[in-house]
C-alpha positions in Angstrom: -31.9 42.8 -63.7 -30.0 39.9 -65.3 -32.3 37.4 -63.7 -35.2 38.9 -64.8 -34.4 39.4 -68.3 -33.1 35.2 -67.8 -36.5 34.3 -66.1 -38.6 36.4 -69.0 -36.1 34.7 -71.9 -37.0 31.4 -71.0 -40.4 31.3 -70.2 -40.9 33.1 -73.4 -38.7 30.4 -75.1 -40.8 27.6 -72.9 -44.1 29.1 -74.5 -42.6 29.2 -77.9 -41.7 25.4 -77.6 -44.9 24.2 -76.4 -46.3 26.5 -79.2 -44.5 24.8 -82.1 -44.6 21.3 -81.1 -48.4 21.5 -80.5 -48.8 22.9 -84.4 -46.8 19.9 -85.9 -44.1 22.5 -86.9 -41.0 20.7 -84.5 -40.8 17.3 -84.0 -40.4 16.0 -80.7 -37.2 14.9 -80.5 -36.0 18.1 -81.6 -38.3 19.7 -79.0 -36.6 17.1 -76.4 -32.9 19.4 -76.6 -34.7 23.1 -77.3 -36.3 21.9 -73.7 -32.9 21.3 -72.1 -32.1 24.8 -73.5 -35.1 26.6 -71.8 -34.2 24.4 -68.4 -30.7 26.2 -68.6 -32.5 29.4 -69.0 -34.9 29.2 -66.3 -32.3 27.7 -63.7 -30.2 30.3 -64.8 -33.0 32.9 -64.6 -34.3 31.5 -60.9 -30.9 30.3 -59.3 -28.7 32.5 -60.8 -26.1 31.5 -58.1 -26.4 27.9 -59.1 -23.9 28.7 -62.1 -21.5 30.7 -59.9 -21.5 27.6 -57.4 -20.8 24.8 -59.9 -18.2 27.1 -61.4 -16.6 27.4 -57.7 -16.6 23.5 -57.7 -15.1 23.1 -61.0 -12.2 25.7 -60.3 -13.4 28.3 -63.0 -13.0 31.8 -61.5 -15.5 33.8 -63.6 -18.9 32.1 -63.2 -20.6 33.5 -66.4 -17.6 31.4 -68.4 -18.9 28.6 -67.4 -22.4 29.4 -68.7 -21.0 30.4 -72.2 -18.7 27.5 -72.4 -21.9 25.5 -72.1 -24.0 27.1 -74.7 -21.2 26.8 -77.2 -20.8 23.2 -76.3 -24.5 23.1 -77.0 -24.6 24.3 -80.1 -21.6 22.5 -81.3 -23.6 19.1 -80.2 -26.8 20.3 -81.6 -25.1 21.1 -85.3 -23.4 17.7 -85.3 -27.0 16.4 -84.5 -28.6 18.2 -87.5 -25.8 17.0 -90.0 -26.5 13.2 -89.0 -30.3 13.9 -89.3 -29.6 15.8 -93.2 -27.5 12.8 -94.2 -29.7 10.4 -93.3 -32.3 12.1 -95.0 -30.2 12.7 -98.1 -29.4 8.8 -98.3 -33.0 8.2 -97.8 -34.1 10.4 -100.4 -31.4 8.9 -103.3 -32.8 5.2 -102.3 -36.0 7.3 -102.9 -35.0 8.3 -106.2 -33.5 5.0 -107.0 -36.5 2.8 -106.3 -39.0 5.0 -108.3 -36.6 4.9 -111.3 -36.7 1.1 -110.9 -40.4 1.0 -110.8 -40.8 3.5 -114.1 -38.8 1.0 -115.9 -40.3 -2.5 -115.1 -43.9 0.4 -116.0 -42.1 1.0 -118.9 -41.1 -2.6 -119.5 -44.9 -3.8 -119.0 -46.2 -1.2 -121.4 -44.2 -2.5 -124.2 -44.9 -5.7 -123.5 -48.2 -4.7 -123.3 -48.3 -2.6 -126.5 -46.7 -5.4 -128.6 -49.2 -8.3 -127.4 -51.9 -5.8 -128.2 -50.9 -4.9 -132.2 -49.6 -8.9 -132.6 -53.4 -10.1 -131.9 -54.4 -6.8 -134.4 
């Protein structure tokens, strides 16, 4: 029952994917890790034992740790991922800022300059 409920999860997830990357609403490179997520799911949804065997290997005694241990891994990576991506957005954004307060002042600047040539010929 666990398999199928695995194998449903991830094609469902796999659609999904495909669906929001087509519609511009995730970017590739984020679509590049949720598609490692949805190979986990389907090999753990069509070799279930596949788990249970590399847990053998690795000398973990309950397969399903190994699984878990994993996906937290996973999402510990993918949050550290998202905070460089919000920082270098957040020091892109102050340059941003920065530049267009430069280029309202030299505006500012010419307008004056501007306004006094204009009433000194006047």
């Amino acid at each position: 029952m666990i398999q199928a409920v695995a194998t449903l999860f991830g094609l469902s997830l796999s659609l999904v994917l495909l669906f929001l990357i087509r519609r511009d609403r995730l970017h590739i490179s984020h679509g590049v890790t949720w598609g490692v997520a949805v190979l986990c799911f389907a090999l753990l949804g069509f070799a279930p034992g596949l788990f249970d065997a590399i847990a053998r290997e690795l000398n973990i005694i309950y397969g399903p740790t190994l699984a878990i241990s994993l996906a937290i891994a996973a999402l510990v990576i993918k949050a550290l991922l998202l905070d460089i991506e919000c920082s270098k957005l957040r020091v892109k954004n102050q340059r941003l800022a920065q530049k267009l307060a430069m280029l309202e002042s030299d505006l500012a600047d010419h307008r004056n300059a501007t306004n006094k040539a204009t009433s000194s010929l006047g």
